[in-house]
N, C-alpha and C positions, 0 to 999 in steps of 0.2 A: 312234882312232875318234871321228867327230864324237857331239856329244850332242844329241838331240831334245829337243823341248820338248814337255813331260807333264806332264798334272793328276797331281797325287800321290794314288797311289791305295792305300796302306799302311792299317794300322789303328789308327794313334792320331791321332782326331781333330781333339786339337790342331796339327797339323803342317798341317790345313786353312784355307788362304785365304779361301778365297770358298766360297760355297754349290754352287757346280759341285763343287769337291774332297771338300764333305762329301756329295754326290752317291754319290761316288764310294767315300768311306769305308762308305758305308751300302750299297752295294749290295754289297761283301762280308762286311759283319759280320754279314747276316741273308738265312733263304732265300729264295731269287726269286719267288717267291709273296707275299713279305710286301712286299718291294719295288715288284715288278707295282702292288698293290694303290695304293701311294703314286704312281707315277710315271708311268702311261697314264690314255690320255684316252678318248673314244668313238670306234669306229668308226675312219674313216682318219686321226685326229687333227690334223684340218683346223683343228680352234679350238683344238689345244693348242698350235699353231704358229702359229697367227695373233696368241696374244696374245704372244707371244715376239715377232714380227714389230713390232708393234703398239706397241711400244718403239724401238726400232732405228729406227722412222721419222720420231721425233720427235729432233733433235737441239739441245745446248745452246748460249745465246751467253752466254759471261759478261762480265761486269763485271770491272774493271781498278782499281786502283789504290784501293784503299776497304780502311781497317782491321777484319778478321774476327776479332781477339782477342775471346776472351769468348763465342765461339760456345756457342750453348744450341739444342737440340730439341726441347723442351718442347710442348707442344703442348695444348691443352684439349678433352676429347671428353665429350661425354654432359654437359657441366659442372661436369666433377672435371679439373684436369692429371695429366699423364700424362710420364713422363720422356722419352718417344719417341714419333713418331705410326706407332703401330703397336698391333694387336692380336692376340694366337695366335687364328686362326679355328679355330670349331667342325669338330673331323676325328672319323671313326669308327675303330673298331677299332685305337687308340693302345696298347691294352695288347697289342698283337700286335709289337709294334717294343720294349719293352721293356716291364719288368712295372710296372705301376700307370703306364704311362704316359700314365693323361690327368692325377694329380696330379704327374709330372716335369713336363711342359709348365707346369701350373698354379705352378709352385712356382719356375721360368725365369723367366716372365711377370711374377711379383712381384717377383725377384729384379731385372728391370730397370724395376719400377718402371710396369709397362702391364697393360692388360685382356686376361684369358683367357678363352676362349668354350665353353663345355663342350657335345659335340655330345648330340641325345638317344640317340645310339645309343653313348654311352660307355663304358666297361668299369669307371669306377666310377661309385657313386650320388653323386649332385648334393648330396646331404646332408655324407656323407662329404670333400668336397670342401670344403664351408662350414667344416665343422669342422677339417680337418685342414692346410689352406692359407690362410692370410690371403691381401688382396688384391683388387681389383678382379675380382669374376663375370659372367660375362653366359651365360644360358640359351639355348643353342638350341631351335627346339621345331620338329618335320616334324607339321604335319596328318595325322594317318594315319586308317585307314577306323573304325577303334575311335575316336570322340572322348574315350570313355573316358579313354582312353590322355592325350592334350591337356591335358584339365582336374584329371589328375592332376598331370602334370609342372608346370602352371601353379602349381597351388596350391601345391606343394611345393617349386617354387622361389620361389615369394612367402615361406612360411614361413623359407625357409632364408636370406633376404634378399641374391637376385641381386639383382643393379645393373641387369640389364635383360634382353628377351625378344627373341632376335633370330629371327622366323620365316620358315624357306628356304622360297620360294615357287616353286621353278624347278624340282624332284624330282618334280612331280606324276605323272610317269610316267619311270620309273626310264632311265637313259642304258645303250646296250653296248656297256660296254668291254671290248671283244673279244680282246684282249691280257690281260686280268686272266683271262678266263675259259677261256682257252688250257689256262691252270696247272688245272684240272680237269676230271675224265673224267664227273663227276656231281654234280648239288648238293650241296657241301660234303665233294666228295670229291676231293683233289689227284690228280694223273697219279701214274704210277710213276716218272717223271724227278723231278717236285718230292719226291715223298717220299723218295727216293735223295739229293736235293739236301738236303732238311732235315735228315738224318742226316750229311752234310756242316757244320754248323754246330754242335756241341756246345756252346758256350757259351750259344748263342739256347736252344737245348731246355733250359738250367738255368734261364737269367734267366725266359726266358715261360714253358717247359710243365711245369718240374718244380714242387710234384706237384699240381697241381688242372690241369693240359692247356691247351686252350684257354680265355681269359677269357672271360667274360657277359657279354651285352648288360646291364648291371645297371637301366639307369632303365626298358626295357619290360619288364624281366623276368619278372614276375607277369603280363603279360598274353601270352607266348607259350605255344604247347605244348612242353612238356616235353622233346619232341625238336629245337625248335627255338633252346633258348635258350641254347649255345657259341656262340661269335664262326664257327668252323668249319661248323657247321649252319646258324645265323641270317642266314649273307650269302646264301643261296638262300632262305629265308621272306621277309627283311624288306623286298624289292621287293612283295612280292603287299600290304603295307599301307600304303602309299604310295597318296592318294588321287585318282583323274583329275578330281575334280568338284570341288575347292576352288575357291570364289570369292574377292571383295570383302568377300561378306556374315561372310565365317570372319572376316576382318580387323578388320569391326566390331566382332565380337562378343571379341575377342580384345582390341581399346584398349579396352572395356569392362570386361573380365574382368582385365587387367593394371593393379596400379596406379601402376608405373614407366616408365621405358624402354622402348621399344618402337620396333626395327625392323624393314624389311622389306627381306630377304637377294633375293638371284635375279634383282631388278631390271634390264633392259636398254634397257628404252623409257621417253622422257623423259614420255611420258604417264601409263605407271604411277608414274613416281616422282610425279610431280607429284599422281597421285590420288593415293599413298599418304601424302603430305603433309599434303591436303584430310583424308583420313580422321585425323589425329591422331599419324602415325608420328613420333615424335620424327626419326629417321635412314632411311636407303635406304642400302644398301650394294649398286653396281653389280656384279656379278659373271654368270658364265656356268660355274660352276662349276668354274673350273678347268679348263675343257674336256673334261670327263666328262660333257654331258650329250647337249644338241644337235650334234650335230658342221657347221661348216662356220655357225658364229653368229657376229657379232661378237665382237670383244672388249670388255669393257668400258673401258678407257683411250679406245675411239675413243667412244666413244656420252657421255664424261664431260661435256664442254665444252654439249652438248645440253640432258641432264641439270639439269646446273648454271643455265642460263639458264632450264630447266623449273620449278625448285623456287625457285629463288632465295634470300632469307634464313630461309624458312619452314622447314627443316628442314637437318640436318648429311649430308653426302653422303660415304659409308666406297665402297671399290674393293678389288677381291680379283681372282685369276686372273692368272698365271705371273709372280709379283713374285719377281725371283731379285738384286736390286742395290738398293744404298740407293741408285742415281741412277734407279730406276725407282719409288722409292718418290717422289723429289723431282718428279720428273715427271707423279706423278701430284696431288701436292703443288698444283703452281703452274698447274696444272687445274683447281683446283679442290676436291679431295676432303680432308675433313676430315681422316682418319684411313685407312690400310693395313692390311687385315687381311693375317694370314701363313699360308698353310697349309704346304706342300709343303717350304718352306727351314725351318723347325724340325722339319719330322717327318723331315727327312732326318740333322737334327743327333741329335734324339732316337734316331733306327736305329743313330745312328753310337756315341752315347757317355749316352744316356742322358739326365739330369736337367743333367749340365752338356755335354752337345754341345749340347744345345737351348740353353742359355745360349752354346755358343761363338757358335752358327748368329746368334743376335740381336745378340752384341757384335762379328761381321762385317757385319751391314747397318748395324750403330748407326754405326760406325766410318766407314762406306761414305757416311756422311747426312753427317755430322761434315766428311767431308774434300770432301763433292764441295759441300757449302755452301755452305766457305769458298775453293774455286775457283768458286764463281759469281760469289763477292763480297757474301755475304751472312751476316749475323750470328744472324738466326733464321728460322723457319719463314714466320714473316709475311711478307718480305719477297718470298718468292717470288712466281709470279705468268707469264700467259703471255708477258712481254716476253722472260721467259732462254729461251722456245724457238722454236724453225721445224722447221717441217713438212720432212723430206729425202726424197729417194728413198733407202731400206736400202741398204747399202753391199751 
């Protein structure tokens, strides 16, 4: 019998390749619901395949004959180096993939040596986090309708001395991801297939639900109601505070109120990055959510080169949205872009195994940077640049 060729879809993580396999590890070692959440985009997931796409079109030329001993990817972000140009981006509902996992991620992140971004809607507090994990912090913070909410997260991640304030400007009105919301018959209430399917998973109900259930949204905690504030309840409240009127003016008052770091997340247009420059933003980080928000938007890798001529040396320029290869992280690299946030390829490591899947998930793209470097013919980060690529039609 001949043998096909197969992503290995077992359940020990380490036996995973590439981020596609831990894809794969993660979607059986937890219920489909939990995975949904992680891996659709909005609507007919037009932008979650276009920024897939949006790689594939860019192809490399390398350099020949040049000694790459001594290869380093070191890289300098926010003006601390960093062992990799990469960051874990701010994700929600991490303690639903494994227990305490926004400090697993957190605790990966330092392990290799890079910054972790902790979302506001995490399932532990930002406090906890300071104390409990050394390592480079950076705060996410959503404008929401309570500014309440805002000026508490700020001050109390100034107290707890994040490295910096990265605010998602592209949420203002929540995306439908219509695949996520399949898996339920009512706000916060799974179908009778997902809850058949969850009892299907007995290892996941020890790690996540046994015995406190569903985690908390912990950093808005205090300002939900009572019946809102499980991870299980709160994904149907916490769109209603999401706010459609944020301006520029929030942005002022926010490099104001902040006295570090300060980015600005969501960014697509070389205009807003360029104001958000004007206005003080240390950093812009291109992104489209991952393709959860808008459906059928660009991707951010294509809007980069724009961007980058927009801002110019005035501020550092981070890209997020379907990075699944360390040759798509280099690519966006010699574009231009400072630094790589990660969502999707560590939360799937973390599904997979935890505090060190998310470590395997980051020493596959490290690895992935490492070897397509030194087939470019290059010895560090700096060297890259748009001469190793051309524009192709997708194969």
């Amino acid at each position: 019998m001949a043998l096909k060729r197969k992503l290995y879809s077992g359940q020990d993580f380490r036996r995973a390749l590439s981020i596609a396999e831990l894809r794969e590890v993660a979607r059986r070692r937890e219920p489909h619901f939990a995975f949904e959440y992680v891996d659709s985009g909005a609507e007919d997931e037009v932008t979650l395949r276009r920024n897939r796409a949006a790689f594939e079109a860019l192809a490399f030329v390398p350099g020949l004959l040049v000694d790459t001993t001594g290869r380093n990817q070191r890289r300098m972000m926010l003006g601390q180096e960093a062992a990799a140009p990469l960051v874990i981006a701010p994700t929600a509902l991490n303690g639903v993939h494994c227990r305490d996992g926004d400090l697993a991620l957190a605790r990966a992140a330092a392990a290799a040596g890079i910054p972790f971004c902790l979302s506001t809607f995490a399932n532990v507090r930002l406090e906890r986090l300071a104390r409990e994990v050394a390592g480079r912090h950076w705060m996410q913070l959503y404008l929401l309708t309570d500014r309440a909410i805002a000026r508490d997260i700020v001050a109390r991640a100034d107290a707890a001395g994040f490295e910096a304030l990265v605010v998602t400007a592209d949420a203002n009105v929540f995306g439908q991801r219509e695949w996520d919301k399949r898996n339920y018959r009512g706000p916060g209430r799974l179908t009778l297939r997902n809850m058949l399917d969850v009892m299907r998973h007995p290892r996941w109900l020890v790690d996540v639900m046994w015995p406190q259930g569903f985690p908390r949204f912990a950093n808005v905690y205090d300002f939900l109601p009572p019946e809102a504030r499980s991870a299980r309840a709160g994904v149907a409240y916490l769109p209603r505070l999401l706010q459609p009127d944020i301006s520029w003016a929030d942005l002022e008052w926010l490099r104001k109120a902040w006295p570090r770091k300060l980015l600005l997340k969501g960014v697509l247009s070389p205009a807003d990055a360029e104001r958000a420059a004007e206005l003080g933003c240390d950093a812009v980080v291109l992104s489209n959510h991952g393709g959860r928000q808008l459906d059928g938007c660009v991707s951010p890798l294509e809007m980069l080169p724009e961007a980058r001529a927009a801002v110019g040396d005035t501020c550092e320029l981070y890209i997020d949205s379907g990075f699944r290869r360390g040759t798509d992280v280099l690519k966006a690299l010699a574009l231009g872009a400072q630094g790589v946030l990660i969502g999707a390829a560590t939360l799937y490591g973390l599904a997979a195994g935890g505090e060190a899947g998310a470590r395997h998930a980051l020493d596959i793209l490290s690895g992935e940077i490492d070897r397509a470097l030194g087939q470019l013919g290059c010895r560090e980060l700096g060297e890259l640049g748009p001469q190793v690529l051309r524009r192709c039609p997708a194969p």
